[in-house]
ZALUMMI-177411 format. One record per residue (C-alpha): x, y, z. Coordinates in Angstrom, 3 decimals. Last residue first. Example, Ala and Ser with C-alpha at 12.3 -4.5 7.8 and 13.67 -1.06 7.14 Angstrom:
2
[node [13.670; -1.060; 7.140]]
[node [12.300; -4.500; 7.800]]
END
This chain:
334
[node [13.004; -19.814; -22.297]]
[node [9.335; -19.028; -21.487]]
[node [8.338; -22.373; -20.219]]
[node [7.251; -20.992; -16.877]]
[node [10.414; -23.099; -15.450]]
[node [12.907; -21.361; -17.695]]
[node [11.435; -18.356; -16.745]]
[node [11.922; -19.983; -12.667]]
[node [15.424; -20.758; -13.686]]
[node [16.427; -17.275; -14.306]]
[node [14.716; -15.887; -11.703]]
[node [17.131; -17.918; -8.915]]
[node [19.953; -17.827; -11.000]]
[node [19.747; -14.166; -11.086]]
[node [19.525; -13.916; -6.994]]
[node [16.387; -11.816; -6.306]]
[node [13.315; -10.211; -8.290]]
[node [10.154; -12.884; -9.437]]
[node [6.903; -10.698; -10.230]]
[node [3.850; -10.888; -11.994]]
[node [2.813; -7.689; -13.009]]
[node [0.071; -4.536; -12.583]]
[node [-0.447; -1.791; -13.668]]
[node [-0.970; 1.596; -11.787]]
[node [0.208; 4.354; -13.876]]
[node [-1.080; 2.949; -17.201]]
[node [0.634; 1.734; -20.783]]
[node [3.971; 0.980; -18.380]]
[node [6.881; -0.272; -20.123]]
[node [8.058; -3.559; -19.740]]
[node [11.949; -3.749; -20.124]]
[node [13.134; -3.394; -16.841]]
[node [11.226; -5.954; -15.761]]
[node [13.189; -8.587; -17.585]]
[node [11.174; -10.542; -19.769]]
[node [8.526; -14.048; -19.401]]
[node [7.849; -14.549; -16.108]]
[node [7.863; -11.002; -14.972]]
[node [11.570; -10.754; -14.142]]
[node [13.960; -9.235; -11.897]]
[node [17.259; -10.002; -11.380]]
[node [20.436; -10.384; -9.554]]
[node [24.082; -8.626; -10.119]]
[node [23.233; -6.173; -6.919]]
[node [22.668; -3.188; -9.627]]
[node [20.407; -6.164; -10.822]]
[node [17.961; -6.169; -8.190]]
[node [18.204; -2.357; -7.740]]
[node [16.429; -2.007; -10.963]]
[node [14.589; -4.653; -10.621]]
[node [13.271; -3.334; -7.086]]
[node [12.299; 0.134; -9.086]]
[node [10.548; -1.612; -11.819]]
[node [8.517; -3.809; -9.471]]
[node [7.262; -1.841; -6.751]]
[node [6.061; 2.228; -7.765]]
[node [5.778; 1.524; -11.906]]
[node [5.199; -2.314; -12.388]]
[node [2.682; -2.270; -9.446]]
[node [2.348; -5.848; -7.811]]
[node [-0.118; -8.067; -8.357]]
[node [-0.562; -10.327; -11.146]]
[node [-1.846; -9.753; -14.794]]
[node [-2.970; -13.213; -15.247]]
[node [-5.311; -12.916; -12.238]]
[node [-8.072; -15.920; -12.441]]
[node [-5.324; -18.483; -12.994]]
[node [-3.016; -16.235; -10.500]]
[node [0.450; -14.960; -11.632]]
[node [3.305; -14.940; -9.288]]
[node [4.729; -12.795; -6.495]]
[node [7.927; -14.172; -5.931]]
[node [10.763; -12.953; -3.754]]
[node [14.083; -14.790; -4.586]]
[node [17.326; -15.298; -2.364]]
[node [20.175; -14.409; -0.792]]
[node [20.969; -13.473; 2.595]]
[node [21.416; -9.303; 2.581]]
[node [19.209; -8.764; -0.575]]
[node [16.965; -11.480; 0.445]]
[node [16.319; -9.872; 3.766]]
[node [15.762; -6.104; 1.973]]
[node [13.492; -7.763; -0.401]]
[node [10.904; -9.513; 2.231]]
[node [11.171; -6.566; 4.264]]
[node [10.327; -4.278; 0.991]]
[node [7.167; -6.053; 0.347]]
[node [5.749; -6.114; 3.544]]
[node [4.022; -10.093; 3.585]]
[node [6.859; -11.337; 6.123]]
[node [7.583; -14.587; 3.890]]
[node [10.678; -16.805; 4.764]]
[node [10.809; -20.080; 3.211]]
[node [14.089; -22.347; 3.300]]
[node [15.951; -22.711; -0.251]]
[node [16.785; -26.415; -0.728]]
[node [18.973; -25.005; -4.004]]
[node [17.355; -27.621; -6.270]]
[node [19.672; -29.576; -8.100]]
[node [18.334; -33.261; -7.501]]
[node [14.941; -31.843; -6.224]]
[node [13.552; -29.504; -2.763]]
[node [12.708; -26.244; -1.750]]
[node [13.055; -23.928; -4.697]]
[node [12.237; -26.659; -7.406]]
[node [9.105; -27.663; -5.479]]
[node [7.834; -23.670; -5.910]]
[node [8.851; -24.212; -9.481]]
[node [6.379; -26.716; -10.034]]
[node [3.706; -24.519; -8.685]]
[node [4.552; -22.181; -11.134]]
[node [4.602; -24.431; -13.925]]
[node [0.886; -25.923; -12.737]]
[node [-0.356; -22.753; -12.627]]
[node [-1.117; -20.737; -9.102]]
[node [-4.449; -20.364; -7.625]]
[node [-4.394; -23.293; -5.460]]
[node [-0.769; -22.411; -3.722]]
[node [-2.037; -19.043; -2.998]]
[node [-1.729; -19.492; 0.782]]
[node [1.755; -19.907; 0.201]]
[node [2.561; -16.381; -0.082]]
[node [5.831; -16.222; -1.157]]
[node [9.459; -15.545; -0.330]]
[node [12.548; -17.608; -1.023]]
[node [15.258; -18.282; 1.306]]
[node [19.467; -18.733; 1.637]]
[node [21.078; -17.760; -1.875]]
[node [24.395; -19.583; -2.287]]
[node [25.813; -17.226; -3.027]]
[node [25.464; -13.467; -1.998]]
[node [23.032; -10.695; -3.465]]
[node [25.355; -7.632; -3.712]]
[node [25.311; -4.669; -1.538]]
[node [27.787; -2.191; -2.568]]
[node [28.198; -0.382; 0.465]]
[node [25.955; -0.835; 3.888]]
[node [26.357; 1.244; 6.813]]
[node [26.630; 4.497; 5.304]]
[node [25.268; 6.963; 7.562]]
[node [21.848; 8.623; 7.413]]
[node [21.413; 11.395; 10.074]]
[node [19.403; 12.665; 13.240]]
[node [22.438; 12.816; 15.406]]
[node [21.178; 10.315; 18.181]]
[node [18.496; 9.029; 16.123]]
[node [21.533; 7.300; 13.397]]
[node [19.558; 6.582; 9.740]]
[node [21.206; 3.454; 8.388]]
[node [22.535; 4.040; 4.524]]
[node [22.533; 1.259; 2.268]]
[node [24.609; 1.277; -1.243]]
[node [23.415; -0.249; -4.370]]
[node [26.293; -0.438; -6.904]]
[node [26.952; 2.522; -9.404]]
[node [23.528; 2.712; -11.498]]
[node [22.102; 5.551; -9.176]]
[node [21.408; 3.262; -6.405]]
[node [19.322; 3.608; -3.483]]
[node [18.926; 1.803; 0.254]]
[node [17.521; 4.160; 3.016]]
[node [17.476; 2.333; 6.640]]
[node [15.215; 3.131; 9.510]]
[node [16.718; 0.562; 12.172]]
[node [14.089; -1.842; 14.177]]
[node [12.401; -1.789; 11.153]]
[node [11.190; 0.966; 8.875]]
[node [12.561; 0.377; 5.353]]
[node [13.355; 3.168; 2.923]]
[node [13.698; 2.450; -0.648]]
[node [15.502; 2.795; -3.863]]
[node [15.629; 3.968; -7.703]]
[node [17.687; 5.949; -9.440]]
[node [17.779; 7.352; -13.385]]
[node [15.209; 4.793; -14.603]]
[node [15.139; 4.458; -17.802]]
[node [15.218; 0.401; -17.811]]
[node [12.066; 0.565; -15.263]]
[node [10.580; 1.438; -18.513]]
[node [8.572; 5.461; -18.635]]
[node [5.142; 6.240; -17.924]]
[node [5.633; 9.156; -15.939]]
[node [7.271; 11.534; -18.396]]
[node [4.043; 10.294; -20.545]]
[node [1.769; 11.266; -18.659]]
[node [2.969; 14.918; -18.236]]
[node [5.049; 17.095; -16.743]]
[node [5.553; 20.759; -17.526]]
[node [6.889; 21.247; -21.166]]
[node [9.927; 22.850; -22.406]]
[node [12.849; 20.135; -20.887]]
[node [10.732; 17.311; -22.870]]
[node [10.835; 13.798; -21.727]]
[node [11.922; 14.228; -17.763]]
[node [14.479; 12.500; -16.479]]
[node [13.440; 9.445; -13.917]]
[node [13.477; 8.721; -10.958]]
[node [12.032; 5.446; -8.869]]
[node [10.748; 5.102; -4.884]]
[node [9.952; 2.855; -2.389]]
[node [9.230; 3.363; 0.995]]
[node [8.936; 0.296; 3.513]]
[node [7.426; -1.287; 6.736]]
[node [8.336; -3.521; 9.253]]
[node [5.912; -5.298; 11.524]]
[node [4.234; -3.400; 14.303]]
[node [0.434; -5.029; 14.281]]
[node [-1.554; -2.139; 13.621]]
[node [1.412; -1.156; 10.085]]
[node [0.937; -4.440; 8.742]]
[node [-1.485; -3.596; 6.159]]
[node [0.834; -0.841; 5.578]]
[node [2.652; -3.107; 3.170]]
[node [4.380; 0.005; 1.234]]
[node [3.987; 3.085; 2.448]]
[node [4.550; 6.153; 0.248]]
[node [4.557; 3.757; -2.726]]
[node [6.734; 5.963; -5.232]]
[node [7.392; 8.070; -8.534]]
[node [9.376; 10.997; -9.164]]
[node [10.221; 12.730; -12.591]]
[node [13.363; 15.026; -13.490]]
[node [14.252; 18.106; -15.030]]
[node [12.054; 20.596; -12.447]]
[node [9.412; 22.964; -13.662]]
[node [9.612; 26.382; -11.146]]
[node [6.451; 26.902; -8.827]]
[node [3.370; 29.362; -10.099]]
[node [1.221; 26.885; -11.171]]
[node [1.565; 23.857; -8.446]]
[node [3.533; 20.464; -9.554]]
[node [1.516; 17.888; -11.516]]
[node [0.406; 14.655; -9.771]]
[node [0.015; 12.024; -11.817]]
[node [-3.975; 10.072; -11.974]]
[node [-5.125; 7.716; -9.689]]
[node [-3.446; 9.030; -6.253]]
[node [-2.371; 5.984; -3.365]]
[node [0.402; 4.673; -5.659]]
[node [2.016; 8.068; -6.096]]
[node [2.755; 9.923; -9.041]]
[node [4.844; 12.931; -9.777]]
[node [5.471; 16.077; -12.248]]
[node [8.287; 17.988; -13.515]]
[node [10.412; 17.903; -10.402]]
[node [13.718; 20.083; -9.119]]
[node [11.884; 23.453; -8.836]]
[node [11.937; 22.985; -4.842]]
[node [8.009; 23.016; -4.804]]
[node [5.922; 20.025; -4.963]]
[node [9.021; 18.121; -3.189]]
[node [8.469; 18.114; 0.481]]
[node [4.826; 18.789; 0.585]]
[node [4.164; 15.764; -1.888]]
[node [6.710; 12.888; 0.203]]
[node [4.860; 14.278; 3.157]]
[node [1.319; 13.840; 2.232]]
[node [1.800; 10.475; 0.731]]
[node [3.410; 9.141; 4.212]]
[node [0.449; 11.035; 5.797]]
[node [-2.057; 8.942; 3.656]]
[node [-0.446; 5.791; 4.287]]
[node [-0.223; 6.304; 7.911]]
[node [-3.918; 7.295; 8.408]]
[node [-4.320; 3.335; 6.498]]
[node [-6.249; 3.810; 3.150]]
[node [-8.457; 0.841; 2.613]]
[node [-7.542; -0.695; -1.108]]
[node [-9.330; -0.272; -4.136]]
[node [-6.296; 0.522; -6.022]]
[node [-7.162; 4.064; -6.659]]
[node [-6.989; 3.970; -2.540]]
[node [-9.647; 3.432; -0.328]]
[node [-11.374; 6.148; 2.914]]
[node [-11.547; 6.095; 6.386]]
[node [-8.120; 6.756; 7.041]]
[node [-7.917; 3.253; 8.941]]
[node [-5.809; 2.442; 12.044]]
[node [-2.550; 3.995; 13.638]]
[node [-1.899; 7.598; 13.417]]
[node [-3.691; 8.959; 17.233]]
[node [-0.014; 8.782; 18.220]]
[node [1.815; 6.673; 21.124]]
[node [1.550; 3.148; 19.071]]
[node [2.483; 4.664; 15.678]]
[node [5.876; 6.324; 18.021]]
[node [8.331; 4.961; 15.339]]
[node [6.113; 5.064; 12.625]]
[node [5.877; 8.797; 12.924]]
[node [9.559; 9.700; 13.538]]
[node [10.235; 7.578; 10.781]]
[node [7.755; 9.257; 8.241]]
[node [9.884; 12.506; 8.892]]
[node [13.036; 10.897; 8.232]]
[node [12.118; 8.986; 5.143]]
[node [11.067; 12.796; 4.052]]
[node [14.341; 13.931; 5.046]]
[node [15.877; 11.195; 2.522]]
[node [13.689; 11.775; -0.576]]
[node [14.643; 15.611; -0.036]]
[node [18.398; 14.462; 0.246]]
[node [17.503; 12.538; -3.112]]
[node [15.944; 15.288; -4.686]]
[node [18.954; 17.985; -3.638]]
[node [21.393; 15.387; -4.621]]
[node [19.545; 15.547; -8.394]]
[node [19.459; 19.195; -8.169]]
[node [22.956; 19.784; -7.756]]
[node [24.163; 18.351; -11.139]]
[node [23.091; 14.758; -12.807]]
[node [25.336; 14.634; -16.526]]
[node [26.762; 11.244; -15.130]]
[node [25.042; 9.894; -11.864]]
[node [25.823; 11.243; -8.408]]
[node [28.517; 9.723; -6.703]]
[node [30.234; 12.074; -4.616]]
[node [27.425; 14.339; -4.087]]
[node [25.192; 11.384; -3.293]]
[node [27.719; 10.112; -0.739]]
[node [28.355; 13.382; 0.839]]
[node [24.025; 14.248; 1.582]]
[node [24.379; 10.552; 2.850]]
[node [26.281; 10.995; 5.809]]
[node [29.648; 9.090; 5.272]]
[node [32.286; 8.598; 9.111]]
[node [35.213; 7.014; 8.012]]
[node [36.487; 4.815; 11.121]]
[node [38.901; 5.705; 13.347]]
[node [36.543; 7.219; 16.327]]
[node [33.853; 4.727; 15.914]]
[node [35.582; 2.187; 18.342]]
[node [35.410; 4.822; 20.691]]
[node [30.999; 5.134; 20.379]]
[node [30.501; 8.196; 20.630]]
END
């Protein structure tokens, strides 16, 4: 070890979540989120040796979104499900890659709370080696005498008991919050564990980048194109400089550490936009404003839109508050 490591506080994240597990929460919520967290490790060990494993390339098959299935995506699923159909500590799940909720197996105990997640978000990039990303939401469950249902699913990002994600760069980290600050963990190979590395992450000022798809530019409104001017140059703008890595929770994770906005705005021909409200954009407005910014549609906080399906769709704009703020203001909404 390390000698410099010898005086410092050494936190696995099985302590942390003990220690600062939400109000009314008991063991089984740390026993979820240390599930959540050996399933991260799992999926690590397989995106860390993609090139050396028959895992890289398409399943073969498309998603309830319409999208080609990556091998990766559907083994990320498959371990999130195997790990927690059974502990007694869920009432029912859904995944971005299944079209309806997935209800846990007859014959296993009926859990309090509700999981939702993206096994493997922006596994487009997952041939070419660019970072990838988990991301996940909890909530309680509606009715303690009845299995899960659609409803305990459907549920406003406000409700939302945790929320977080896993990135898989050139460190696996696992970033949550339980509505006490949002607190990164980095996952150490040698010992096989999440450390703290990261408490209370807060988006600094001034806020360094925004994050778009600029490709897009012709399918965006007037307003919103205005505001992409705003972000880079003006008398007040913030001459933000553009970084875009197109894997959703890359793109978050760097604004969350440097400051800054990730937009993913309405099209013309797409009012509804693209990302999901219940597995992407309720769960990284949660954490958005756990790290005092903000996540908006456009028009409301994301928070308060509650899903009437399990895979709709939003406009999104989540980072520094100032940031969001000013693009509703932009979009004419306040």
């Amino acid at each position: 070890m390390d000698i410099s490591l010898q005086s410092k506080k050494i936190v696995t994240i099985e302590r942390f979540i003990l220690e600062n597990q939400p109000v009314n929460a008991r063991g089984d919520f740390t026993n979820l989120m240390y599930d959540i967290a050996l399933a991260a490790k799992v999926i690590a060990h397989k995106t860390n040796r993609a090139g050396l494993l028959p895992i890289l390339g398409r399943a073969g098959a498309t998603n309830v979104q319409g999208e080609d299935q990556q091998k990766l995506d559907v083994y990320a699923d498959d371990v999130l499900y195997k790990l927690c159909d059974h502990t007694g500590r869920l009432c029912v799940m859904a995944s971005e890659e299944r079209e309806d909720i997935i209800p846990i197996p007859e014959g296993y105990e009926k859990g309090k709370y509700v999981l939702v997640y993206d096994p493997l978000d922006g596994s487009s990039n997952i041939d070419v080696n660019v970072s990838i990303g988990t991301i996940f939401g909890i909530f309680r469950t509606l009715d303690l005498d009845r299995r899960g249902r659609l409803e305990d699913c459907l549920q406003p990002g406000r409700d939302l008991l945790a929320a977080g994600y896993v990135l898989y760069g050139s460190s696996t980290m696992l970033v949550y919050s339980t509505g006490k600050g949002v607190h990164g963990f980095t996952l150490d190979p040698d010992i096989g564990e999440f450390l703290l590395s990261h408490e209370n992450m807060r988006f600094p000022e001034p806020p360094a980048y925004y994050s778009v798809n600029h490709a897009y530019w012709p399918r965006w409104s007037p307003q919103v194109q205005a505001y992409m001017k705003w972000l880079r140059d003006g008398d007040d703008s913030p001459n933000l400089s553009e970084r875009y890595i197109g894997s959703l929770v890359a793109d978050f994770h760097r604004n969350l550490l440097r400051g800054g906005v990730f937009l993913y705005p309405a099209e013309l021909r797409k009012p509804q936009g693209k990302l999901r409200l219940l597995y992407e954009a309720a769960p990284l407005a949660y954490l958005a404003e756990q790290a005092g910014g903000y996540g908006s549609d456009g028009t409301q906080s994301l928070l308060n839109v509650k899903p009437q399906s399990l895979h709709q769709r939003v406009p999104a704009y989540i980072g520094n508050r100032t940031l969001v703020e000013k693009a509703e203001a932009m979009l004419g909404t306040k």
